[in-house]
N, C-alpha and C positions, 0 to 999 in steps of 0.2 A: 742425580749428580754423579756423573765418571769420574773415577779417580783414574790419574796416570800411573803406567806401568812403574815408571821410578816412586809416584808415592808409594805405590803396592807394597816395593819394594823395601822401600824403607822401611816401612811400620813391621815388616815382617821383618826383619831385623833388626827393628828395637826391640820387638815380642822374643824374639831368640835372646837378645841380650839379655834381657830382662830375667829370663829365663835358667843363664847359665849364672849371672852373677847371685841368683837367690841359691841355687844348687849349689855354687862353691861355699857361701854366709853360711848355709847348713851342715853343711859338709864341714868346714872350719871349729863351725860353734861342738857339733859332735865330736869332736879332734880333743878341742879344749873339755871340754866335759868329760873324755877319758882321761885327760891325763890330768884331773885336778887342778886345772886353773880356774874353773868358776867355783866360787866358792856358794855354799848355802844363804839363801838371803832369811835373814830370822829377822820378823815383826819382832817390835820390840812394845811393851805398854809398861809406860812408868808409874799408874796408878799403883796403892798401897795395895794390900792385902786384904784390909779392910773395906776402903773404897770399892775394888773391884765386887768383892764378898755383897756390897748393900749393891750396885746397879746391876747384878744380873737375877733380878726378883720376878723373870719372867722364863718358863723350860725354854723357850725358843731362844732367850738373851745364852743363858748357860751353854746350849748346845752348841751357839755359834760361837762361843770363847772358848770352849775345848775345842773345839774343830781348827781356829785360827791357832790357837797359842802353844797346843800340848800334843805330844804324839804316843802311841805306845808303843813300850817297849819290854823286854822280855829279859830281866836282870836278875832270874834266879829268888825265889822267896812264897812266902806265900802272906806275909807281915804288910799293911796296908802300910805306907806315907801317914803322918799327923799334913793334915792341909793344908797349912803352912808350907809343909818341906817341899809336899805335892805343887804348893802355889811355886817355888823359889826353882826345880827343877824341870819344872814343865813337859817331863813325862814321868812315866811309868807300866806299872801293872795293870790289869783293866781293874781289879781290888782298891788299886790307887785311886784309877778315876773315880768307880763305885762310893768310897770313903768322902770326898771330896766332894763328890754331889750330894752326898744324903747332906754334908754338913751345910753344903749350901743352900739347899731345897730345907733344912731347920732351920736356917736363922732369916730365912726369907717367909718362914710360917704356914711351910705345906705338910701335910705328912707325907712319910716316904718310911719306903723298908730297903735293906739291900738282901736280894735273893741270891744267895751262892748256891749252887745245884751240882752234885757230879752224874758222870753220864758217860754212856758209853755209845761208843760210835758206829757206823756196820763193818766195822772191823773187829768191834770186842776192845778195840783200845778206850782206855778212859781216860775222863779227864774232868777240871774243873772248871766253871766258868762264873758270873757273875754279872747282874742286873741290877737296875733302880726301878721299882714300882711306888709309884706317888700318886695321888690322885693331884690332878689339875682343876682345879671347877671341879665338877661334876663327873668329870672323865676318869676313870683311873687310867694310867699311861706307863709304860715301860723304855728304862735309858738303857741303850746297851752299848757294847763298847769293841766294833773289831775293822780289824782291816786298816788300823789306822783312822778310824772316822768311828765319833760316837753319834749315835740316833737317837730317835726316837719313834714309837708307835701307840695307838691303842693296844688293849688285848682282851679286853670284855672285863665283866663282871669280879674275877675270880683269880685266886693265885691259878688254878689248875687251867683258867683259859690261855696265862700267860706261859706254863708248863707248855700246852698244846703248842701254842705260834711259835716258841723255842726251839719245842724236836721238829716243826716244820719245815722251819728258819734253816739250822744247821745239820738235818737229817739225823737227828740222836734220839735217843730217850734216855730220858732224867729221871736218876734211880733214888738221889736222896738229896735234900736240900735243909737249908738252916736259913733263918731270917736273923739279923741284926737292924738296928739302928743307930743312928748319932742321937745322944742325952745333953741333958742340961749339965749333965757334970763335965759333958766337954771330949767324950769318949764314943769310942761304939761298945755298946751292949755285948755281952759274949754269945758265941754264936754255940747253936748245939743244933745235931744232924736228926732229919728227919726221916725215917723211911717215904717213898711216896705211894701211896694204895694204889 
């Protein structure tokens, strides 16, 4: 089937049209997005504290409700959120998020530790950071918490494999560490610093 030279034409200038009114929509939408006319669209979940607290009884429910709901943020401290506050403010520290999954991963009936580690970088700058180790089934598993997006992975058998995939992870090595967790009294356990061999 031959197309005539005027349909040629045409379609090649719908395709141009087409083409310049997406370039300006973008160009526009960019315009407004520097100057603050779009605003943040925030998910909103009206469920309780508690509600939310019993349905995410699975690491994969959890990860994907910090990932939608909370972000992190960097406000000075080194004092975790009570879960509550963490649930009401929907971000914080990654100690925040830490705090906040052990307590959820307790009352959902996993064990969990939180691993805080300082370390130094190849720079010699240091720093601190902080992890959930929990066994899943069978699995032990590790949440961690950066970039804006909490994860999750295996890490073997061992605190010291979860050490390994750490300095792997973020090119460091971790010089000392303390383990906490969330109790029946409704707290985290005090934490005290480890050397690591």
């Amino acid at each position: 089937m031959n197309m005539s030279r005027e349909v040629k034409i045409l379609i090649g200038l719908l395709v141009a049209l087409g083409i310049v009114f997406g370039a300006l929509a973008y160009l526009n939408f960019k315009q407004e997005q520097e100057n603050g006319a779009l605003e943040e669209v925030v998910i909103q979940d009206n469920r309780t504290f508690e509600e939310v607290i019993v349905g995410l009884d699975t690491s994969e429910k959890l990860i994907d409700y910090l990932n939608k709901y909370f972000t992190i943020e960097d406000r000075g401290g080194d004092k975790a959120y009570v879960p509550e506050e963490f649930f009401e403010k929907k971000k914080g520290e990654p100690w925040d998020f830490a705090a906040f999954v052990s307590y959820v991963l307790f009352e959902n009936k996993y064990e969990s530790v939180i691993m805080r580690y300082k370390y130094k970088d190849q720079t010699e700058k240091e720093g601190i950071n902080v992890a959930v180790v929990f066994r899943d089934g069978d699995l032990p598993k590790t949440i961690i918490f950066t970039s804006g997006v909490s994860e999750i992975y295996a890490h073997g058998w061992s605190f010291e494999d979860m050490f390994q995939k750490e300095e792997e992870r973020l090119n460091i090595k971790i010089q000392e560490y303390s383990i906490s967790y969330w109790t029946d009294a409704g707290e985290l356990w005090p934490e005290e610093w480890f050397k690591r061999e």
